[in-house]
C-alpha positions in Angstrom: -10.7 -18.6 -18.4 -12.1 -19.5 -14.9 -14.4 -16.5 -13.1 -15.2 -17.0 -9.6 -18.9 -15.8 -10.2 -19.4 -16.3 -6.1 -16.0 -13.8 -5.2 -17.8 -10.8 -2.8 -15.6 -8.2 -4.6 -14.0 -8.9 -7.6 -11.2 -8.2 -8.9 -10.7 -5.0 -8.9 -11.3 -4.7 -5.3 -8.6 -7.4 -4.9 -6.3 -5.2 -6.4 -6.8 -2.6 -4.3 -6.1 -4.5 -1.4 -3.4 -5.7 -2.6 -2.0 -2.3 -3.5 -3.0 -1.1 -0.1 -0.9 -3.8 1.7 2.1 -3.6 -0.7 2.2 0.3 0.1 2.2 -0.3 3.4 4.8 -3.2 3.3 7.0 -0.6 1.3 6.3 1.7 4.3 7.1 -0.7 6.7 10.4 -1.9 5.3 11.7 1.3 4.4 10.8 2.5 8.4 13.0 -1.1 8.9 15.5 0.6 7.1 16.1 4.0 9.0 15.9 1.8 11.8 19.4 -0.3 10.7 21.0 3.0 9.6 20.7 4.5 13.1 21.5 1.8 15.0 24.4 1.8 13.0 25.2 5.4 13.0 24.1 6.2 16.4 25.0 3.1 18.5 28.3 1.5 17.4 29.8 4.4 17.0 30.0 4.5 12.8 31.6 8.1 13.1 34.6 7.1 15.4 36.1 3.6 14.6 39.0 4.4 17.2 35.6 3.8 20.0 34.7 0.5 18.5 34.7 -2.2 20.3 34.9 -5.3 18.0 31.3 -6.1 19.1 30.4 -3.1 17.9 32.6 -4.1 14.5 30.5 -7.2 13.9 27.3 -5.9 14.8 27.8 -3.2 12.2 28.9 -5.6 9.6 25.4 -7.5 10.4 23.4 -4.9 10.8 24.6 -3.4 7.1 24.2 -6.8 6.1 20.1 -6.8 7.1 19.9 -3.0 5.3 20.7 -4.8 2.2 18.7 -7.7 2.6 15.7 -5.4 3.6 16.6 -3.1 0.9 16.6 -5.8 -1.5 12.8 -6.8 -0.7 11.9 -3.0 -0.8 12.9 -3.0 -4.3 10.7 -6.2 -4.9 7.6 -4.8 -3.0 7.7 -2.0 -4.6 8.1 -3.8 -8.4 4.8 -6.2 -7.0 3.3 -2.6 -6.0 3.6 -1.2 -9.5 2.7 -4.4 -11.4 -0.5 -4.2 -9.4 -1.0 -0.7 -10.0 -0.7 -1.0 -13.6 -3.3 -4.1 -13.6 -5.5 -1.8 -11.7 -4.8 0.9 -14.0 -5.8 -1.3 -17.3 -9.5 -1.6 -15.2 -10.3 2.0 -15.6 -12.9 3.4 -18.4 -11.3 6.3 -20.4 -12.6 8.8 -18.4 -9.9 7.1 -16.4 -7.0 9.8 -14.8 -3.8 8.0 -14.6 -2.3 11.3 -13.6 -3.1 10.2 -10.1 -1.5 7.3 -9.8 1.0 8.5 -7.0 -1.7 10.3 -5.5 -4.1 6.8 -5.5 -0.7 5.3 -3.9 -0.8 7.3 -1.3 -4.2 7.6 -0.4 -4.3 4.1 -0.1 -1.2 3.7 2.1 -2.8 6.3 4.5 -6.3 4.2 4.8 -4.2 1.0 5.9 -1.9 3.0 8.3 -4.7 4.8 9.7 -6.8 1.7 10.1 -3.3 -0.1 12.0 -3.8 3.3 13.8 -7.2 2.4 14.7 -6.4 -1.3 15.8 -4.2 0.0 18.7 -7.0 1.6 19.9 -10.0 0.3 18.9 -12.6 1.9 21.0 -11.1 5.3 19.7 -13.8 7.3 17.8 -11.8 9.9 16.8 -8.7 7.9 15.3 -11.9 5.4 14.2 -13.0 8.4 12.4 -9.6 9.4 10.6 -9.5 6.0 9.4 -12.9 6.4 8.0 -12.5 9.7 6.4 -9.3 8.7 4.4 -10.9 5.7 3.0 -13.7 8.2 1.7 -10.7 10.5 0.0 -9.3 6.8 -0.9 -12.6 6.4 -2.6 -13.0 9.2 -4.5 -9.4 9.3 -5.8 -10.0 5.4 -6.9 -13.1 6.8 -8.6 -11.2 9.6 -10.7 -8.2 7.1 -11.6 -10.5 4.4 -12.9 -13.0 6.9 -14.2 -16.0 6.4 -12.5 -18.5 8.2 -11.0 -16.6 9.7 -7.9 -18.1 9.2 -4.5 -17.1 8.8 -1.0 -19.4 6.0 -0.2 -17.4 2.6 -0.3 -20.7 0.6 -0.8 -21.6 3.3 -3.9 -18.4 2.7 -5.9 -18.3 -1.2 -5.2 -21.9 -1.5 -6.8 -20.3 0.5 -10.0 -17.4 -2.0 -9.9 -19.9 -5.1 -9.4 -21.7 -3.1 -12.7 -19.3 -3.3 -15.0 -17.6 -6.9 -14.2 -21.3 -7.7 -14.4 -21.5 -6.0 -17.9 -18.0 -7.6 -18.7 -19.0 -11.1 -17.8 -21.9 -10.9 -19.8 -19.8 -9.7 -22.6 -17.6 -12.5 -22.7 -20.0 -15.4 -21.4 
């Protein structure tokens, strides 16, 4: 088994970022989504064929075409999503809570939507400081899931993650 004994995070934090941008993938597709089934609904005139013009027929025939593609990759972003989320689950202690698995999901999808909320506006303290406040709820919820002491502080629970890969590594080295 190679260990990257250099990596800045771990694996665990890896995870979580990778659950973070999967959720909001899944977000992002399924907004993709609603997006198709308006257009479709609301501007070739779905409800009334007899308006139709046959541009309209073809666009709806393409546009139902990219709902199933879209929905299609939903379905696998979401499967990636819970295979991560399961790895991440087999990293807690056993005062581990997997009882808040949906609840970690969604903490997590609100950090990276409020930090793409932030980029828009960057100098923006007050959308700065939403972003920052989820991730500290995102913290604390990570803490109870994986059993660890719970804390807001980002730097706090990535020492108790460096701790036990540290303890871990040792183990097995």
């Amino acid at each position: 088994m190679t260990v990257n004994k250099n990596s800045s995070v771990g694996i665990t934090e890896d995870i979580i970022t990778n659950i973070m941008h999967l959720g909001a993938s899944e977000y992002h597709l399924e907004i993709l989504i609603r997006k198709y089934e308006d257009q479709i609904k609301f501007w070739y005139n779905i409800d009334t064929p007899d308006l139709q013009s046959e541009e309209d027929k073809i666009a709806i025939y393409d546009t139902k075409d990219k709902v199933n593609q879209i929905t299609m990759t939903l379905q696998q972003v979401t499967e990636q999503r819970r295979r991560a989320m399961e790895l991440l689950k087999s990293q807690a202690n056993d005062n581990g809570n997997p009882d808040l698995w949906c609840l970690l999901k969604h903490v997590l999808v609100a950090v990276i939507t409020s930090f793409e909320a932030w980029q828009v506006d960057i100098a923006n303290d007050k959308v700065k400081f939403v972003f920052l406040e989820q991730s500290r709820v995102a913290n604390q919820v990570l803490a109870m899931f994986l059993g660890y002491e719970v804390t807001p502080c980002s730097a706090c629970l990535t020492d108790q993650l460096k701790r036990r890969w540290k303890i871990k590594r040792e183990k097995f080295f």
